[in-house]
Structures are given as structure tokens and as C-alpha cells.
C-alpha positions as CSV (number, residue, x, y, z in Angstrom):
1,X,0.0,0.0,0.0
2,X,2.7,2.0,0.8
3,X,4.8,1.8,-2.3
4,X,1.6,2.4,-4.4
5,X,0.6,5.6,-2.6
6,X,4.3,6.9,-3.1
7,X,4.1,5.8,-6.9
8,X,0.6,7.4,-7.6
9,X,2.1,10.7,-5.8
10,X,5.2,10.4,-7.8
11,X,3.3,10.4,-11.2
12,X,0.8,13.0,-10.1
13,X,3.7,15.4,-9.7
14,X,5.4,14.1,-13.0
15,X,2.5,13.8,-15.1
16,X,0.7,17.6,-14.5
17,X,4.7,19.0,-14.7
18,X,4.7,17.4,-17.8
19,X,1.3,18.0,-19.4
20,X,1.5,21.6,-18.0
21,X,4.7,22.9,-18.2
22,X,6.4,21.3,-21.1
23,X,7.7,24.2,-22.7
24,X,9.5,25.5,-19.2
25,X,10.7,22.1,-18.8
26,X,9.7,22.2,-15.0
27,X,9.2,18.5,-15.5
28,X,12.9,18.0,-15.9
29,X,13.5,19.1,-11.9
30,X,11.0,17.1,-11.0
31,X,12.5,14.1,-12.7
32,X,15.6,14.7,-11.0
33,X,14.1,15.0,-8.0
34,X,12.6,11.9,-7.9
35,X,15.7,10.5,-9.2
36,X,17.4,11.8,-6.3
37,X,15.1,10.5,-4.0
38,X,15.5,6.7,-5.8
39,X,19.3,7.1,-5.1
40,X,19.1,8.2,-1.4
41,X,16.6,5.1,-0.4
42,X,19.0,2.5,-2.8
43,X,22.3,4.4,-0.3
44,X,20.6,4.1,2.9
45,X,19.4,0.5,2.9
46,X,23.0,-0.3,1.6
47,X,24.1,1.4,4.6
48,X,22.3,0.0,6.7
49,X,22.5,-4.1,5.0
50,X,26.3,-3.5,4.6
51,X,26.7,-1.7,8.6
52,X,28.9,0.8,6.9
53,X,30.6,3.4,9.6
54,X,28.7,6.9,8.9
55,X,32.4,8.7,8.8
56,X,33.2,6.2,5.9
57,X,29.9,6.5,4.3
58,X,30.2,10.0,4.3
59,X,33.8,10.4,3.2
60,X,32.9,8.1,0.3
61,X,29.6,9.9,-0.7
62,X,32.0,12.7,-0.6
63,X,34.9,12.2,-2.8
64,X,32.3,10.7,-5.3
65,X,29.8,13.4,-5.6
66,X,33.1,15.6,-5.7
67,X,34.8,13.3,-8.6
68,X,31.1,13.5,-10.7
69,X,30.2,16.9,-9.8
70,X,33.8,18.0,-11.3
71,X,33.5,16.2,-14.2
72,X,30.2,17.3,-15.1
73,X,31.3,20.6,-14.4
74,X,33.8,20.2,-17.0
75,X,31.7,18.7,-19.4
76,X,28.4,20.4,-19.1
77,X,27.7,22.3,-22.4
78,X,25.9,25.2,-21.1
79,X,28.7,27.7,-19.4
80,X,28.6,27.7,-15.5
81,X,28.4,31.2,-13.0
82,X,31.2,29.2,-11.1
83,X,33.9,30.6,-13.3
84,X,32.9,34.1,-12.8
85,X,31.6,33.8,-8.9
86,X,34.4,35.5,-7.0
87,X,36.4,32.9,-4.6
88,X,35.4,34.1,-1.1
89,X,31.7,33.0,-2.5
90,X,32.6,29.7,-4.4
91,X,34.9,29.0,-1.0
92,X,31.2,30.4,1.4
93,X,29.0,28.0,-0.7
94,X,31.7,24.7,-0.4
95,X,32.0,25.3,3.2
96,X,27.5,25.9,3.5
97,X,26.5,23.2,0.8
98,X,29.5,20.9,0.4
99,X,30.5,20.7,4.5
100,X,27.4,21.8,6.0
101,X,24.9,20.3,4.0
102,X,26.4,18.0,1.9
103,X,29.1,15.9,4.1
104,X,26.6,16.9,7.9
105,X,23.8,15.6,6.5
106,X,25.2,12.2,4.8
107,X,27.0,11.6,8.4
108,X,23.7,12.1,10.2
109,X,21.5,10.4,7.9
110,X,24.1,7.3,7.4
111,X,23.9,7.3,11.5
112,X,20.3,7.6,12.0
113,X,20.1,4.7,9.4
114,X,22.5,2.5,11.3
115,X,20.7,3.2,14.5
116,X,16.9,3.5,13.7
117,X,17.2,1.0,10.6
118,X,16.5,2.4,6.7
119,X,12.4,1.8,6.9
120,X,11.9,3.9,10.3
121,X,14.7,6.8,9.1
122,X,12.6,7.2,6.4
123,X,9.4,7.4,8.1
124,X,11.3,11.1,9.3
125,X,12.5,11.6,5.7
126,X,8.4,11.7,4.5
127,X,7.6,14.9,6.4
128,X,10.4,16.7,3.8
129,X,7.7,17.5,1.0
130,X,5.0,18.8,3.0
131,X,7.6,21.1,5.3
132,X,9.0,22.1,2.2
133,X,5.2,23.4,0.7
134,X,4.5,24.7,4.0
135,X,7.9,27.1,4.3
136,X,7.4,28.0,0.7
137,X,4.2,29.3,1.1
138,X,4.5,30.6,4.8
139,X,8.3,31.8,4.5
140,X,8.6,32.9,1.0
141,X,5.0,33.5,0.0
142,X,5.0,31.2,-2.7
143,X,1.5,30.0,-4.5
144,X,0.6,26.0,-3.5
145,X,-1.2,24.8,-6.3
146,X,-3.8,21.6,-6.0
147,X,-1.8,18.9,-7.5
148,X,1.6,19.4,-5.3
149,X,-0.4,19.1,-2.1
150,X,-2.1,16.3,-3.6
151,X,1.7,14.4,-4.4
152,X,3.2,15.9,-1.3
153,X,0.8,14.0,0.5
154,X,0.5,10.7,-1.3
155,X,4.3,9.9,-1.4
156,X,4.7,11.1,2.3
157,X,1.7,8.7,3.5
158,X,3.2,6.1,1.6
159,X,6.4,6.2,3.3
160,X,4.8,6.8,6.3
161,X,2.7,3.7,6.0
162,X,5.9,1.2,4.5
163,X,8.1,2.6,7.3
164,X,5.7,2.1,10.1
165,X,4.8,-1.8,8.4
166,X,8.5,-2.5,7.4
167,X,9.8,-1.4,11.0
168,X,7.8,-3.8,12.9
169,X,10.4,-5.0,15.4
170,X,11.1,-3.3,18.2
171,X,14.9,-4.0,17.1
172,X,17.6,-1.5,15.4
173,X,20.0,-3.2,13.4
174,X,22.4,-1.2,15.7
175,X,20.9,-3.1,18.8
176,X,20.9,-6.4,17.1
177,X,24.5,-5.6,16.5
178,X,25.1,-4.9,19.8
179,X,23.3,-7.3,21.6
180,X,25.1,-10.3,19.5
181,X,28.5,-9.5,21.4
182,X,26.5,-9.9,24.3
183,X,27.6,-13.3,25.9
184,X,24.8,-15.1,27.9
């Protein structure tokens, strides 16, 4: 039930971004978007299956993004505001998005996998969507319109409902971990 609600949302955002906007190519981000999402959920159950260390985890994620996001840097067709942007803000925006958010929240979210297990932590990640329609309205004023409420909702009660099913035991494959050292 779970992964249908989260598939339904998924192609009510895709499908009115594509009908809709097809000229602005908003349906593009929201591709990527959900290809992103695919890629987090496929990295923390690894993490949590293969009990990687979240300081590995994260320096891994980290030289990788870094070796891709270079190379398609290179690459990329279109020219980039990177090679005009003056250094202290390239150096501001490495140290906010590259340390802050980028390396903080793979260490935190590779930990809270290893500790809460991949199916509860993303029982947290589900509220992400409908925080992020409430700030943009609240915060920056932006319009809501029907069908992102509508997706917001579905794919975050679909993880909701597989995390809550999924994470049946009362047992973290941290304490499982821990609690086979223990000798009887």
C-alpha cells in the first residue's frame, strides 16, 4: 500500500509537470528530483545491510559526488556562473553546501540509518515534502497549487505507512548488532 501511494504521488507530480509545463521544462527538476530520491533510499538501505561506519559513508559519498560533480562541471555544455563567482563566495558556498549540508547531512543520515534502521529513518525523511510546501508558502510566499499538495501527500503517507509496516520490530540493526556481542 505504501509503495503504491508513493508511486501514484510520484506520477501525479510528474504527469501535471509534464502535461502543464512542457515548454519550461519544470518537469525536468521534478524528474531529477525523484531521481534523487530513488538514489538516497538504494544508499541508505546499503548502509544499513552492509553496517557501513557513517564517517566512511560520508567520506565516500563525498569524494564521489566531488569526482562526478567535477567532471560534469567540465563537461556540461551550457557555461557555468562558477567561473565568474568570485572565490570568497565559491569558498562560502563549499564550506555551507558541500560541508554543512552535503558531508553533515550524509553523516547524520548514514547514523540515524545505522541506528533507527533504513524503513523507520525514512518514516522522518516523509515529512520533507509537506515542510517544504508549508515554508514556501509561509516563508517565501510562494503559490501551492492543488496537485503538489495532492503528491506531497500521497508519497509522504506512503512512506509513512511502509516505514511504520516495514519497522515492525522493536529491534535497530544497531541493537541487534550490539546485543550479539553480548555473551549469555
Amino acid at each position: 500500500m505504501g509503495l503504491a501511494l508513493t508511486t501514484i504521488g510520484s506520477l501525479v507530480l510528474l504527469s501535471y509537470s509534464s502535461w502543464s509545463s512542457i515548454d519550461s521544462k519544470v518537469w525536468i527538476g521534478d524528474l531529477l528530483f525523484l531521481l534523487s530520491s530513488g538514489l538516497a533510499a538504494v544508499y541508505l538501505v546499503y548502509v544499513q545491510q552492509h553496517e557501513v561506519e557513517p564517517a566512511q559513508a560520508t567520506a565516500l559519498v563525498a569524494v564521489y559526488s566531488g569526482v562526478a560533480g567535477g567532471l560534469l562541471l567540465l563537461v556540461w555544455p551550457a557555461p557555468s556562473t562558477l567561473w565568474t563567482a568570485s572565490s570568497t563566495e565559491v569558498l562560502a558556498q563549499a564550506a555551507f553546501q558541500g560541508l554543512g549540508m552535503g558531508a553533515g547531512v550524509v553523516f547524520l543520515a548514514s547514523y540515524a540509518t545505522r541506528e533507527l534502521g533504513s524503513q523507520r529513518f525514512s518514516v522522518f525523511i516523509a515529512a520533507i515534502p509537506v515542510l517544504s510546501l508549508l515554508f514556501a508558502r509561509t516563508i517565501a510566499g510562494d503559490s501551492t497549487q492543488t496537485h503538489e499538495v495532492l503528491a506531497a501527500t500521497l508519497v509522504s503517507s506512503g512512506i509513512f505507512i511502509a516505514g511504520v509496516w516495514a519497522g515492525g520490530s522493536a529491534e535497530t540493526p544497531a541493537s541487534l548488532s550490539r546485543n550479539h556481542h553480548i555473551s549469555p
